[in-house]
N, C-alpha and C positions, 0 to 999 in steps of 0.2 A: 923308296916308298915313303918316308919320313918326309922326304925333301917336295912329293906330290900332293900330301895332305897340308903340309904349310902353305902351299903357292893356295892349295883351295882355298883354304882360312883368310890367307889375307885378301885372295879376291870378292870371297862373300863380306868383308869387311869394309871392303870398295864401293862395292854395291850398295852394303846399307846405308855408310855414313857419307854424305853428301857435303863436300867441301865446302868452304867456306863462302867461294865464288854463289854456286848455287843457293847457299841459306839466303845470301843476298838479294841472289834471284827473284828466287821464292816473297821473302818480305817485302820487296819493292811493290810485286805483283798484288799481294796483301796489303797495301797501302795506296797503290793506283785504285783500287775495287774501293775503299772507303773512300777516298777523296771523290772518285766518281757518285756513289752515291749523295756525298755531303753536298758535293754541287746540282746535282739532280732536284735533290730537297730543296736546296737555298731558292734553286732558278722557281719551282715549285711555290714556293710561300710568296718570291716577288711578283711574281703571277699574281696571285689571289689577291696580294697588297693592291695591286695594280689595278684590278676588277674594282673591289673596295672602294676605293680612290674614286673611279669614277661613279658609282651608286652615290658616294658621297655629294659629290658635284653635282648629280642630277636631282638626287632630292634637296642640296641647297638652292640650285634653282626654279625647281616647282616653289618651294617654300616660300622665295621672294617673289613668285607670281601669284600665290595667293596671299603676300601680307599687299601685295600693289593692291591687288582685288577688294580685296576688302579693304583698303584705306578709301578705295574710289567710293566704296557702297555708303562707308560709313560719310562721306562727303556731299552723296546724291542723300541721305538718308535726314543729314542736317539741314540741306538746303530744301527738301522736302518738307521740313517741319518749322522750318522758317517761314515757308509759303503758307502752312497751312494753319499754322499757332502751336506747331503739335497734337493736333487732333484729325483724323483722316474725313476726306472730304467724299461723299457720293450724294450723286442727285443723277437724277435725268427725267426726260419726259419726250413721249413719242407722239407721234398721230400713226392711222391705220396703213394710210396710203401716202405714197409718194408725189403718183400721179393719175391720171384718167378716174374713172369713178363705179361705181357698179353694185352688186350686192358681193359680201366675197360667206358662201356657203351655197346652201347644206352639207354638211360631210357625213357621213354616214358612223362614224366615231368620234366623242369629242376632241376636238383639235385646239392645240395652243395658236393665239391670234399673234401674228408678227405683225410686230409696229413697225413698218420701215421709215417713216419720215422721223427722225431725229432732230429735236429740238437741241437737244443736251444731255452729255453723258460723261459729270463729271465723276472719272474713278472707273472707268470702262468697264461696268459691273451688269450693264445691259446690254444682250445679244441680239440685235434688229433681224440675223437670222433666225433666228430658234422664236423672238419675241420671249426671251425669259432671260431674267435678273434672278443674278448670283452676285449671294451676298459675299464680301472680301473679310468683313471685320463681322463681329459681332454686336449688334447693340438691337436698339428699340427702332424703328422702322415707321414711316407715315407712306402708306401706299393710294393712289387714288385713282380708277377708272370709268369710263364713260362710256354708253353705246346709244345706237342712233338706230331706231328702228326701220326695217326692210318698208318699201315703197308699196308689197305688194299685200294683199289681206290674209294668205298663210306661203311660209310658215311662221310661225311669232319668232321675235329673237330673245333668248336666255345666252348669258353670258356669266362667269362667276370665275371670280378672283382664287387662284388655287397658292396653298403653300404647299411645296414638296406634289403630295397626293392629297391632302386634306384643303376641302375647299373653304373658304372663309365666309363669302360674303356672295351677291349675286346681283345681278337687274334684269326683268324680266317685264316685255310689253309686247301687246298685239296692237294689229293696226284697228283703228274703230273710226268712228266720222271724221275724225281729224286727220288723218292720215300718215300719217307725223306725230313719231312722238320721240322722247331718249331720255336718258335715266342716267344717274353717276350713283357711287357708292363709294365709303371709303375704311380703312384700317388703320389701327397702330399694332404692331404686333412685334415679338422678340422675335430675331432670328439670329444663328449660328452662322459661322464662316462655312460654305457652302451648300449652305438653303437657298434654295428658288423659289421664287414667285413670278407666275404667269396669268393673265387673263384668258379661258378657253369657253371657245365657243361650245354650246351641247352639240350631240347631235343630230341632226334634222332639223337645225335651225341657222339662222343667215342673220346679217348685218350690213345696214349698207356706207356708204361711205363716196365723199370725194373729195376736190382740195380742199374745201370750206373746214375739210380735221372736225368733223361730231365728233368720231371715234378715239380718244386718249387713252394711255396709260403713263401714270406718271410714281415716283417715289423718291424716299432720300431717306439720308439718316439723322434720327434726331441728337444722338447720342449713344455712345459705345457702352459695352455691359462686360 
């Protein structure tokens, strides 16, 4: 009996303590598992370095496409103010019509008058579609317009120089014995960088026009503010 309970003891001792062979086991196993992670991580951070790396690249090359960019501007910007003395240049001057001749109205709302014949438009500040000049700079302004009255005895022609919505100035004639008549007007006035000025006909009145150009609008700038 004595000799049954020994062999037990020493096999539950077998059992529990786990030879030398297997601690080995075991820690090797415990040291695979860390080194797998540690290279998991490494590979992990050379990744991200790697991403990094190229954002870096990319924004140093935008950066040396906007310092090119801007060396160009700053180059066009010199040779710009070389041309000009350093002071910005606008003028222009239109006639009504391009070609053929007629009365061009009545409209039924007043309407802005397109100058399509282009004399000069230095500083492309005048729209021959629209017929309105947009100011680019700011300063003091000399504007001047002409109308040529209609061939027939009504309706009369009125025509007035508008800023923005506020009208300035006007010319206004009927036909009488003479038959023929035309009228100019003119302005000096401030305007802001993106003020318009237009010449509009009213409504229910006409103007006539052919190459002979009665009908002008003209302006420029006299100096910046």
């Amino acid at each position: 009996m004595k000799k049954i309970v020994i062999l037990m003891i020493a096999f539950g001792i077998c059992l529990s303590d786990p030879g030398p062979d297997e601690k080995k086991d075991k820690a090797c196993q415990v040291a695979d598992s860390v080194g797998s992670c540690n290279i998991c991580s490494l590979t992990s951070v050379t990744q991200k370095v790697g991403e990094l790396g190229e954002k870096v690249v990319n924004m140093a090359e935008k950066i040396t496409f906007l310092e090119t960019r801007l060396q160009n501007t700053e180059k066009e910007l010199l040779e710009l103010r070389s041309l000009t003395g350093g002071s910005p240049q606008v003028a222009f001057s239109a006639a009504l019509r391009d070609s053929g001749s007629g009365d061009i109205g009545p409209f039924t709302t007043a309407t802005p008058l397109q100058y399509k014949k282009v004399f000069s438009n230095t500083g492309n500040s005048y729209n021959p579609s629209t017929g309105v000049f947009t100011a680019i700079v700011s300063g003091m302004y000399f504007f001047r317009f002409s109308m040529f009255n209609n061939l027939a005895s009504t309706p009369n022609s009125l025509v007035s120089l508008m800023k923005n919505s506020e009208r300035l100035t006007s010319v206004w004639d009927t036909n009488g014995s003479d038959s023929n008549d035309m009228g100019s007007n003119a302005v000096v006035i401030p305007l802001k960088v993106g003020d318009n000025v237009f010449v509009q006909l009213h409504p229910n009145r006409l103007v006539y026009d052919d190459t002979m150009n009665y009908n002008t609008f003209s302006g420029f700038l006299l100096f910046t503010m």
